[in-house]
C-alpha positions as CSV (number, residue, x, y, z in Angstrom):
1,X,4.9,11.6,-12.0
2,X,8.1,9.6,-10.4
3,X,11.4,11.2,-9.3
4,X,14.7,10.2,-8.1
5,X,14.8,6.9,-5.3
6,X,11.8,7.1,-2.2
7,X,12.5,4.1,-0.8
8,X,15.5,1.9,-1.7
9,X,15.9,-1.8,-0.9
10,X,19.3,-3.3,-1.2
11,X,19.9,-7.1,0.1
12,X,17.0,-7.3,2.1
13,X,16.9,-10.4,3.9
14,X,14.0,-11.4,6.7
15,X,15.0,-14.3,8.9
16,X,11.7,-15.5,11.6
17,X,12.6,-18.4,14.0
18,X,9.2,-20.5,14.9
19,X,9.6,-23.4,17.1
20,X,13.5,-23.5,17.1
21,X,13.6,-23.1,13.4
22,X,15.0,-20.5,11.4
23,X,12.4,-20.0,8.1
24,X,13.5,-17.5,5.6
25,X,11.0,-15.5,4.6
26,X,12.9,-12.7,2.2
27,X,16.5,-13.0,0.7
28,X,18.6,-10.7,-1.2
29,X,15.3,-7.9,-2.4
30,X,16.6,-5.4,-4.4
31,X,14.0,-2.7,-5.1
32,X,13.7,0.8,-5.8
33,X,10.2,2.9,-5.1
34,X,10.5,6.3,-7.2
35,X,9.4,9.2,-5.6
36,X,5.4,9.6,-7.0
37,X,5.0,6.6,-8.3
38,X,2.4,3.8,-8.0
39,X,4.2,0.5,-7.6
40,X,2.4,-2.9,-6.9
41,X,3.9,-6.0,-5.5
42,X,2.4,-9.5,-6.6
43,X,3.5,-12.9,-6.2
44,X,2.7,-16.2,-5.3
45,X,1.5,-17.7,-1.7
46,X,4.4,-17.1,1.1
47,X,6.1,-15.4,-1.2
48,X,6.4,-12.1,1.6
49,X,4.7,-9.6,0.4
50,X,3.3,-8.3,3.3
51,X,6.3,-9.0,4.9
52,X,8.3,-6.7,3.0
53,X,5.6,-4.3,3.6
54,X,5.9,-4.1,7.2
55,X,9.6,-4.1,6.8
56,X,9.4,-0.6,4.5
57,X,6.7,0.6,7.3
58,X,9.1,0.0,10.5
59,X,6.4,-2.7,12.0
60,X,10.2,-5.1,11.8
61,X,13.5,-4.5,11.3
62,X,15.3,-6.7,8.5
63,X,17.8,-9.6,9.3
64,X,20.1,-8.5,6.6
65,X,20.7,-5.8,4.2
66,X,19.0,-1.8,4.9
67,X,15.9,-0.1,3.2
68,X,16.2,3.5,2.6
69,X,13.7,6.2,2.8
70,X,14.8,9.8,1.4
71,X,18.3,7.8,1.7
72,X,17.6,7.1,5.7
73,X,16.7,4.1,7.4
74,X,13.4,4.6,8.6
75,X,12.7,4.6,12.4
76,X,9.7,2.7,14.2
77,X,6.7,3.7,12.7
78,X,7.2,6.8,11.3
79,X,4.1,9.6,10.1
80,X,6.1,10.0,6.6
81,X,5.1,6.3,6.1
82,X,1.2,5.8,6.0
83,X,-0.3,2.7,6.5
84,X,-3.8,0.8,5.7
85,X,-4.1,-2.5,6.1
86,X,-7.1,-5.2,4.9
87,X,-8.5,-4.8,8.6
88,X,-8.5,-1.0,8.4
89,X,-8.3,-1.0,12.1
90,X,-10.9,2.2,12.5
91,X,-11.7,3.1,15.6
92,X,-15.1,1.7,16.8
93,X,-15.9,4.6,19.4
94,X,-14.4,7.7,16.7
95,X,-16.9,8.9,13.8
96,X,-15.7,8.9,10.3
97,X,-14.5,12.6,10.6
98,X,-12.8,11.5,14.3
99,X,-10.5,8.5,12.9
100,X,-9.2,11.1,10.0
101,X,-8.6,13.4,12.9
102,X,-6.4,10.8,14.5
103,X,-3.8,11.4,11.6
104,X,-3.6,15.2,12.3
105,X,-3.4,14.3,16.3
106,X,-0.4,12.7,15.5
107,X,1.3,15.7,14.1
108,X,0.4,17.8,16.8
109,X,-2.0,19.9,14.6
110,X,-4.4,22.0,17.4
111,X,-8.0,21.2,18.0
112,X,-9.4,23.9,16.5
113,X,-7.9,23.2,13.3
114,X,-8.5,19.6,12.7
115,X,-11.5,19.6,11.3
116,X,-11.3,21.4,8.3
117,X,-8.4,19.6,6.8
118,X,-10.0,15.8,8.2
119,X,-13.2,16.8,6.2
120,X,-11.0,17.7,3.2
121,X,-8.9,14.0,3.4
122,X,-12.9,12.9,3.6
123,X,-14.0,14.6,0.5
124,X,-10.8,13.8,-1.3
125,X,-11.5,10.0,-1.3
126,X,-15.5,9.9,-2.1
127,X,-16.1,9.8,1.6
128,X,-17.0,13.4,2.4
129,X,-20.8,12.4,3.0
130,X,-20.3,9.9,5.8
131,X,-18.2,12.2,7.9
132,X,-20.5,11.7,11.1
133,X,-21.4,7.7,11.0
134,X,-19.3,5.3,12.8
135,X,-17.0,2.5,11.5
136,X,-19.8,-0.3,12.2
137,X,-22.9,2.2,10.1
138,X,-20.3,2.2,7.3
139,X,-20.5,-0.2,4.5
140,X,-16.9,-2.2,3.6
141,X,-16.1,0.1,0.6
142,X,-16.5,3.0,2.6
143,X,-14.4,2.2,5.8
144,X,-11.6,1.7,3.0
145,X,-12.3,5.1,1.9
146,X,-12.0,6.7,5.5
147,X,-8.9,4.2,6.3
148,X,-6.9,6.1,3.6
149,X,-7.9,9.3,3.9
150,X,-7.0,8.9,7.6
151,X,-3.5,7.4,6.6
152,X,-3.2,10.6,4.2
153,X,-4.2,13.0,7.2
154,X,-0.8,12.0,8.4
155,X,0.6,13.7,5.3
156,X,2.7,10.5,4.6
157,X,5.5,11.0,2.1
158,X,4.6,7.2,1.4
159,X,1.5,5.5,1.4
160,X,1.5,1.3,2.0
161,X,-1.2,-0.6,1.2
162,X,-1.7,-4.0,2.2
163,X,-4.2,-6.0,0.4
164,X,-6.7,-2.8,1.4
165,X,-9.7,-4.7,-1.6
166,X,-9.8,-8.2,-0.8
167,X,-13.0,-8.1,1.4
168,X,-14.7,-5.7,-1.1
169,X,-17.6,-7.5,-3.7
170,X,-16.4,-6.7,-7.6
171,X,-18.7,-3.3,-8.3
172,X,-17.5,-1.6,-4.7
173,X,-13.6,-2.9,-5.8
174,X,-13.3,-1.5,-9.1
175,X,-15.4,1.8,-8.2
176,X,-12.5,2.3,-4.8
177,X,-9.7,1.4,-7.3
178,X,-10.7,4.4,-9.5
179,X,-11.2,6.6,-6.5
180,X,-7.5,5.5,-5.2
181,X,-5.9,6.3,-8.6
182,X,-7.9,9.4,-9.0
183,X,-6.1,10.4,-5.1
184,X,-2.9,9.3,-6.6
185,X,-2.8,11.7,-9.5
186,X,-4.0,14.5,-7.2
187,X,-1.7,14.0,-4.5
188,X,1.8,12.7,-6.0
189,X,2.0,10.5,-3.0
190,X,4.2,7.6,-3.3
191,X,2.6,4.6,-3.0
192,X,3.4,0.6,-2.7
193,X,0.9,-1.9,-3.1
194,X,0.4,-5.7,-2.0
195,X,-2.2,-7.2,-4.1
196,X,-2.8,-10.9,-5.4
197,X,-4.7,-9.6,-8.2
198,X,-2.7,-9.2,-11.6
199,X,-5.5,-7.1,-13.1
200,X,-5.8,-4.9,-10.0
201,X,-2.0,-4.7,-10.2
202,X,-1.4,-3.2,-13.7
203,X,-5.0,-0.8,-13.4
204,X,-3.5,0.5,-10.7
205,X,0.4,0.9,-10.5
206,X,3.1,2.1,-13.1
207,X,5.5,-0.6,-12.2
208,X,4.5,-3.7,-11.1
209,X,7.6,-6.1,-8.6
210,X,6.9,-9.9,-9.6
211,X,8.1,-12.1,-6.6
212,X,9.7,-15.7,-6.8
213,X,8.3,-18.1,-4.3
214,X,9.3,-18.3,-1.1
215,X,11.9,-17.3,-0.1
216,X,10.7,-13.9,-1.5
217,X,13.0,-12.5,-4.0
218,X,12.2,-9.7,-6.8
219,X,12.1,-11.8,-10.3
220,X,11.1,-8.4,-12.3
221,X,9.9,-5.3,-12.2
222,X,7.5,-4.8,-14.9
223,X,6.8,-1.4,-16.2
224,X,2.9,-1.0,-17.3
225,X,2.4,0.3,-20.6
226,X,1.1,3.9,-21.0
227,X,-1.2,5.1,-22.3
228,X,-3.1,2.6,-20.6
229,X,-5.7,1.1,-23.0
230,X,-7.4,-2.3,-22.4
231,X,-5.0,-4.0,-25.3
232,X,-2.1,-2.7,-23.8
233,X,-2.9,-3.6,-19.9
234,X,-4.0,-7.3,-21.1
235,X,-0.3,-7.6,-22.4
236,X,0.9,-6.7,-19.3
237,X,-1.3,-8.8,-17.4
238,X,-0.2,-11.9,-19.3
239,X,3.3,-11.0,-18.7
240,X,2.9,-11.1,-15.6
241,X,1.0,-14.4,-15.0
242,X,4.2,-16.2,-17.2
243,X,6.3,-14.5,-14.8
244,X,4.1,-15.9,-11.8
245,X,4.5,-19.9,-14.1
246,X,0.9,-20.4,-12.5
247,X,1.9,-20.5,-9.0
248,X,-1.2,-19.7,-6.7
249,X,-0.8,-15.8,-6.2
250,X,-2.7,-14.9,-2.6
251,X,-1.2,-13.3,0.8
């Protein structure tokens, strides 16, 4: 399902200054997201993952070197780049059906016709049942659910997700991850995930970007073997953890 370059990385460097001292936190990335794929980042504690997430999403601007999106740098937080983070960060006061509508809002789609398509992002992620309940009447698997489909109400070119399962227990995980590559398929969006989970990694991506310790650096980009059968995935999986050398790989 992957094209020519989404979103191209070339010498990124991220630079943060705390308490008078300069601490590098990214040097030299090189990276190229295809349009439609799935790609996962992994790597160990620190390494700046999430970092170079915010960086692709426009939350910072790099210290050195450009990212590219459609061969542009991106501008502030723009609606082709959709975001969901661990916190979701669902509004408390909006239903289900009102926090998807929040996408549409933003690209000045009318009143009137909101609904139709917010119910449709609802359905499209396994969430079309809970359209009316609130954020706090939703279980944690669910909010996920309407998190996404809001950040694809935006109609995102590219969707970032930043360690979106870590609160979820293992059943509610692995049933979301199927959803999410079930969305993928359907939609062709391009999407870039921050996981510390090798196993969620190669399930869910094509291409997997191992990072070195800090600072973050790409050690290899690791295509995941298709088909994808359980021998196969479990190569890929080990390939990766010799690539981590055991380091400790959370945010």
């Amino acid at each position: 399902m992957s094209g020519g370059v989404k979103v191209g990385l070339h010498g990124v460097g991220m630079v943060f200054r705390e308490e008078g001292t300069a601490v590098t936190a990214l040097e030299r990335v090189d990276l190229d997201v295809r349009e439609g794929e799935f790609l996962a980042l992994v790597g160990p504690s620190g390494c700046g993952k999430s970092t170079l997430l915010d960086l692709i999403a426009g939350v910072n601007a790099p210290t050195s070197g450009e990212i590219l999106i459609d061969g542009e740098p991106p501008r502030g937080s723009g609606l082709e780049r959709g975001v969901a983070f661990q916190q979701y960060a669902l509004l408390p006061w909006r239903t289900a059906l009102g926090n998807v509508e929040l996408g549409l809002e933003a690209r000045s789609v009318p009143g009137g016709e909101r609904e139709g398509p917010a119910r449709r992002h609802l359905e499209l992620v396994g969430a079309g049942g809970v359209a009316e309940r609130y954020p706090h009447e939703l279980p944690e698997g669910m909010r996920l659910r309407v998190a996404i489909a809001r950040s694809l109400a935006f109609g995102p070119d590219v969707l970032l997700l930043d360690e979106p399962f870590a609160g979820l227990d293992a059943s509610t995980r692995e049933s979301v991850r199927e959803d999410l590559r079930r969305v993928w398929e359907k939609t062709g969006t391009t999407v870039v995930l921050v996981t510390h989970d090798v196993e969620e990694a190669v399930c869910l991506a094509g291409r997997v970007a191992v990072m070195t310790g800090g600072p973050g650096r790409i050690r290899e980009v690791v295509a995941v073997a298709d088909p994808r059968d359980g021998a196969r995935l479990a190569d890929c999986g080990r390939r990766i953890r010799g690539l981590l050398g055991g380091e400790t790989v959370t945010r």
